[in-house]
N, C-alpha and C positions, 0 to 999 in steps of 0.2 A: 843556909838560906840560898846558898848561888845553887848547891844541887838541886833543892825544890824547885827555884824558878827554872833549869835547866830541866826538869822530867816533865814539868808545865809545859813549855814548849814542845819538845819532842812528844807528849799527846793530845796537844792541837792539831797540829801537823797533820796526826792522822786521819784530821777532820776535814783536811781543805789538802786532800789532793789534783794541788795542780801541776803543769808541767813548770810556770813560773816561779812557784813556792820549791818545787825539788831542785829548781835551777841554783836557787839565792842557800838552800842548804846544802848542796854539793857544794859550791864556792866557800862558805862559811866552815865544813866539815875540811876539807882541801889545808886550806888556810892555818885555822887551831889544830889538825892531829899532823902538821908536814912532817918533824921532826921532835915530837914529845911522847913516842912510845916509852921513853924509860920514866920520863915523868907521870904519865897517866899509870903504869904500872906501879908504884912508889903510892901515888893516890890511891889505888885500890887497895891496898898490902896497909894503909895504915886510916883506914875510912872502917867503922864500925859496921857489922850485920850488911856489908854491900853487896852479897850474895843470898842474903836471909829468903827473900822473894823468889828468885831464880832457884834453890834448890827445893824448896816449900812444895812448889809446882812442880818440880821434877818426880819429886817422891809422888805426888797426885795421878801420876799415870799409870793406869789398870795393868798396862803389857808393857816390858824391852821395845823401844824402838829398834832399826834394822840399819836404817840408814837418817845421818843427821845432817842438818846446815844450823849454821852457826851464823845470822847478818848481823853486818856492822860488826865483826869480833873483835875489833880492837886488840887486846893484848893476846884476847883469845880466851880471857875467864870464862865465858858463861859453856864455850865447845870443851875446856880445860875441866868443868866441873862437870860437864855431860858422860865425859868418858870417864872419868872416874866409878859414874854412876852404872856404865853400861857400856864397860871395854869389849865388847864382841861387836858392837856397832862400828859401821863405816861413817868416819866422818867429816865433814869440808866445814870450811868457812873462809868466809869473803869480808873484804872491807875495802875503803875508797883510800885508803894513803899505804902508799908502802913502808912507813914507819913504822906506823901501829904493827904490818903484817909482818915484816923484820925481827918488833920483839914479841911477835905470836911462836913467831918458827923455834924461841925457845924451849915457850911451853906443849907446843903441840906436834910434836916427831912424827905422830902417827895422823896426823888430820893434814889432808890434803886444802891447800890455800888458796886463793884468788881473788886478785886484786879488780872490783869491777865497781861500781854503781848498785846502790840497792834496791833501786828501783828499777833497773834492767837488770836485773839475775841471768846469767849465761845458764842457766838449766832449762829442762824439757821442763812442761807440766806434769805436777804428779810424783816428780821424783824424790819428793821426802817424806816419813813418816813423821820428823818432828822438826821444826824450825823454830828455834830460838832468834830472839833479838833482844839483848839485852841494853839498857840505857841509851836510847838512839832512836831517833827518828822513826817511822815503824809505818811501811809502805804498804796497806795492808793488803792491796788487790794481789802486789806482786806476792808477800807473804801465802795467801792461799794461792794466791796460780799454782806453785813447786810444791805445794803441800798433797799427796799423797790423798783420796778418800777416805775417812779413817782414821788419819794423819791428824798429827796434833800442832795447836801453833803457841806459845807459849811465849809473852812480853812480858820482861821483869823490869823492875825501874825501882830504885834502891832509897829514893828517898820521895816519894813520892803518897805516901802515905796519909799525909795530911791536905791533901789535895780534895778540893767537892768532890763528893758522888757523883753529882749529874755528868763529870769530865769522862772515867772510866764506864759509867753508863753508855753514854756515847760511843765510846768506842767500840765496846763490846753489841752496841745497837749494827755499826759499821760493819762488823768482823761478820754477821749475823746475813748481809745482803751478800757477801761472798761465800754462802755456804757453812759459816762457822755457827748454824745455830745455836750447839750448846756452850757456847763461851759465854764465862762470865768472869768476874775479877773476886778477888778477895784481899784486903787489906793483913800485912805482916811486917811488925816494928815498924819501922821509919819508914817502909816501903810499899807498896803491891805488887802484885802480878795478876793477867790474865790470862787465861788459859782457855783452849778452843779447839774442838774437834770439828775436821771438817764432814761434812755429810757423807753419807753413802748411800747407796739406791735405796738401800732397803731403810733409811731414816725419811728419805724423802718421799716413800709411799703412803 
């Protein structure tokens, strides 16, 4: 139940981007991940189908991405199952506590790290083919700003599955005014994901 109410929250959120609301979630996010990277890893490793969603959508993509971002990575799972998927990609991921990014550096030897805010991403515009956010709050103006045209943007959320439609509607209404027309969500076990391409000239002609 706490995971439901906790993916409930993180796609409200998406709904009411304010600078107030990222203020009171940075503080909040700060707080619960200062020191419990080994414990949220431990969560993961023994939480059912917690990736079910996240690689669902992964296998959903037509082409190899080239270059990845990973936000919010926490331990590092969802950039940890990207490369998996697709070792020729260059990959980063950021998160706001250096715990979490402490025990990422385990899993990710080859993914370059960075400790920032994810609603201010230190990236140019454009610079990803695919951005992941898995279980986390999910900023989504900044999501397409570094999304690449073409580029794909991909939220999984692990238990969230039994959540109304009209919520991931929304969201994916949201994704829609930034460019992401064809996003839409699909429901898988306890979870969903959505998935979203952002525009290119020639979809916008």
């Amino acid at each position: 139940m706490l995971a439901l109410l906790t993916d409930l929250a993180y796609l409200m959120t998406a709904l009411w981007e304010s600078a107030r609301l990222r203020g009171v979630i940075r503080r909040w996010s700060e707080l619960r991940y200062r020191t419990s990277g080994g414990i949220y890893a431990n969560h993961i490793a023994r939480t059912k189908d917690y990736g079910a969603p996240l690689r669902e959508a992964l296998r959903a993509l037509p082409a190899h991405p080239h270059r990845i971002l990973d936000v919010s990575t926490g331990t590092g799972y969802a950039a940890q199952v990207a490369m998996s998927m697709f070792p020729e990609a260059r990959s980063y991921a950021c998160d706001l506590s250096t715990s979490m990014l402490s025990a990422a550096r385990v899993n990710l030897s080859r993914t370059a790290l960075i400790c920032c805010d994810s609603a201010h991403l230190p990236f140019r515009n454009g610079a990803f083919d695919l951005v992941l956010l898995q279980n986390a709050p999910p900023p989504l103006r900044e999501l397409a700003r570094v999304t690449a045209p073409g580029g794909w943007v991909i939220l999984g959320f692990s238990a969230a599955g039994r959540l109304p439609a009209w919520l991931p509607e929304k969201v994916v209404r949201r994704l829609a005014t930034y460019g992401l027309h064809s996003a839409r969500w699909i429901r898988t076990g306890r979870g969903l994901y959505i998935l979203g391409r952002l525009d290119v000239l020639e979809d916008a002609a």
